[in-house]
C-alpha positions as CSV (number, residue, x, y, z in Angstrom):
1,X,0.0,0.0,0.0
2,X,2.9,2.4,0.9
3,X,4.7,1.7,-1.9
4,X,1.3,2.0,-4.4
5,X,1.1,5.6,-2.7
6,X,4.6,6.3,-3.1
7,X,4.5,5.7,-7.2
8,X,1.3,7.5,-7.2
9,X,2.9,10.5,-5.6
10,X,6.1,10.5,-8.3
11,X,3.5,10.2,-10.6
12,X,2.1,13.2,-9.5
13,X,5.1,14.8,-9.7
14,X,6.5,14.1,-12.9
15,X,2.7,15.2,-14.0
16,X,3.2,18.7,-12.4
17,X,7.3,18.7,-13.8
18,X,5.1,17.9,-17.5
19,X,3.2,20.6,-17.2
20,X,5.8,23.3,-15.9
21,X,7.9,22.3,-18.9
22,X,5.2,22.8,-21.6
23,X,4.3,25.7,-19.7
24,X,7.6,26.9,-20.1
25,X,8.1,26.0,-23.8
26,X,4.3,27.9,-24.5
27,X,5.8,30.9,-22.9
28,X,8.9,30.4,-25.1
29,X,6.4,30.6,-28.1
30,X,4.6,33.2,-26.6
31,X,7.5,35.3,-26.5
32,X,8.5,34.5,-30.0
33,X,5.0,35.6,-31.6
34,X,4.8,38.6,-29.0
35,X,8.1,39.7,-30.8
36,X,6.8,38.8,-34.1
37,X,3.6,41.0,-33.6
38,X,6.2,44.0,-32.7
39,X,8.3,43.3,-35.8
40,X,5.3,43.8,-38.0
41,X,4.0,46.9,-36.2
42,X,7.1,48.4,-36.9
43,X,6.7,47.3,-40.7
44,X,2.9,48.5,-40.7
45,X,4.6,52.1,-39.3
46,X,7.0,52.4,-41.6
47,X,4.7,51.6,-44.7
48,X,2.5,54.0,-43.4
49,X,5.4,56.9,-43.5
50,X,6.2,55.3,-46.8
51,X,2.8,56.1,-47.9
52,X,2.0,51.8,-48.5
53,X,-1.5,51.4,-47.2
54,X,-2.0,48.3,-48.5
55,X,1.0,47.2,-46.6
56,X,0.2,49.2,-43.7
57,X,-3.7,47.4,-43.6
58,X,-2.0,44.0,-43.8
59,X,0.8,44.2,-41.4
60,X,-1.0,45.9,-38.9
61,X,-3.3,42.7,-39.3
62,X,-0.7,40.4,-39.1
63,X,0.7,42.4,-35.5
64,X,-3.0,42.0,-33.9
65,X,-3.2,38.5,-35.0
66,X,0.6,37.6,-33.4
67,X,-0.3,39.1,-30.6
68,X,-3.9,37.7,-29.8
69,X,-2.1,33.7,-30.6
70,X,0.9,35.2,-27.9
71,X,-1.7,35.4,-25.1
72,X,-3.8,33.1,-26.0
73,X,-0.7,30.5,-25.6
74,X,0.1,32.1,-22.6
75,X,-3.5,31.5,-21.0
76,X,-2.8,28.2,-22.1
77,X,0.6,27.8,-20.4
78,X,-1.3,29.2,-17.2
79,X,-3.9,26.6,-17.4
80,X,-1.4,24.1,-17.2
81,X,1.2,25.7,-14.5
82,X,-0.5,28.4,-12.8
83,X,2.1,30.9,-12.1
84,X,2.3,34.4,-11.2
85,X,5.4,34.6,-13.6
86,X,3.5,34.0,-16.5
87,X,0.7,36.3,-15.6
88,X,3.3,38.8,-14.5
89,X,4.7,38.3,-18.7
90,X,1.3,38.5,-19.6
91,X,1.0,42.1,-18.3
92,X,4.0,43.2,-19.5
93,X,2.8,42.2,-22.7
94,X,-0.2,44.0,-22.1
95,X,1.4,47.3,-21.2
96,X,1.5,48.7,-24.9
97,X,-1.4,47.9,-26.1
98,X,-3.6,47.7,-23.4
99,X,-2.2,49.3,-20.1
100,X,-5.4,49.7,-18.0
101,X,-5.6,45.6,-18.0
102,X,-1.7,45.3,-17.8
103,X,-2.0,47.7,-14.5
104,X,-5.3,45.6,-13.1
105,X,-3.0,42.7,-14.0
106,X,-0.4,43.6,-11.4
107,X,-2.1,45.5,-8.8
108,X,-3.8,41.7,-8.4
109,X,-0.5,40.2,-8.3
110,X,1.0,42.6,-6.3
111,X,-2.2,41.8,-3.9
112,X,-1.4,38.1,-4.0
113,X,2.4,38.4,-3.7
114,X,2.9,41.5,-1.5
115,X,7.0,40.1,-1.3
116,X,7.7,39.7,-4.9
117,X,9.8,42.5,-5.8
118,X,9.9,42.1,-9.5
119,X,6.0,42.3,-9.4
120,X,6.4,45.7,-7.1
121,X,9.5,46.7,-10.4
122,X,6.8,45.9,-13.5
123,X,3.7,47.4,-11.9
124,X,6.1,50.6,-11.1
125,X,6.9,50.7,-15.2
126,X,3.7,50.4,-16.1
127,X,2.6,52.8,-13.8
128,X,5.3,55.3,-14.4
129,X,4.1,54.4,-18.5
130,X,0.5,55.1,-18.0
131,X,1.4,59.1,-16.2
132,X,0.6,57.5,-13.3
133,X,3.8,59.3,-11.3
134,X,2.8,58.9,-7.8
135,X,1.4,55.6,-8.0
136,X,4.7,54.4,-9.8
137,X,7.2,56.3,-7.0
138,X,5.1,53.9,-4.4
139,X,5.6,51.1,-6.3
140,X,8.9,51.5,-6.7
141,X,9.6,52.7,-2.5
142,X,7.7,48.8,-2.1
143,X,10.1,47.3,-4.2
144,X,13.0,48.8,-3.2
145,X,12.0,47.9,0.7
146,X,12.0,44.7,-0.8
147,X,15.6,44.7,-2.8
148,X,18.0,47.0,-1.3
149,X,20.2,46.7,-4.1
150,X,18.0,48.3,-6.3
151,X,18.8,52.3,-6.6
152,X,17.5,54.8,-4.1
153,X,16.0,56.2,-6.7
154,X,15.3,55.4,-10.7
155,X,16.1,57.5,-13.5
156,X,12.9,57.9,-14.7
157,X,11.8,59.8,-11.7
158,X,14.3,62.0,-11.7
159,X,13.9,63.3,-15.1
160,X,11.2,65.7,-13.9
């Protein structure tokens, strides 16, 4: 009976080590489309100066099509190792294109992992992205308390 539990619980492991590393690989994708989606924005801005329409019409397609497959294989990689990692990526993803979500995004992480500094660093970026200047120095004070090695004080806030 011990040893029936014992197989079941390697099992169980291995399942869960599975998962993490087609989780990982997803987020590997992910990243690769996300990219690909940037690439042809750029292309769709530069037809646009070029004065390529057509071109414009279809890369800016192609972007919004990479980047709706990026997060919809990164929900997937959630679903099978939920992580606060890949919803962390997620938001950074986000942060362009859609900063109000990328910001709810974190502000929920940052709820559920009140110690994870690197949380406390992205939501600060998107904050400080979005003109949201105090929010971002708090987040970045929370972060800080959190990693003393990061500087007293980022360049970003004192530009102005």
């Amino acid at each position: 009976m011990f040893r029936l539990a014992a197989v079941a619980l390697s099992l169980a492991g291995a399942g869960t080590a599975i998962n993490a590393a087609y989780s990982e690989n997803r987020a590997e994708t992910a990243e690769k489309l996300f990219s690909a989606s940037r690439t042809s924005a750029n292309f769709a801005a530069q037809a646009t100066q070029r004065n390529e329409p057509t071109k414009a019409r279809a890369a800016n397609r192609s972007a919004k099509a990479l980047e709706a497959t990026a997060l919809s294989v990164l929900l997937i990689a959630r679903r099978l190792n939920p992580d606060a990692r890949l919803d962390a990526w997620r938001a950074q993803l986000l942060s362009d294109t859609e900063p109000a979500r990328s910001n709810a995004t974190l502000r929920q992480l940052t709820r559920e992992e009140p110690e994870n500094a690197l949380l406390w660093i992205l939501r600060f970026q998107v904050e400080l992205q979005t003109g949201r200047r105090e929010n971002a120095r708090t987040s970045y004070e929370r972060a800080r308390g959190l990693d003393s090695q990061l500087p007293r004080r980022p360049a970003a806030l004192r530009t102005r």
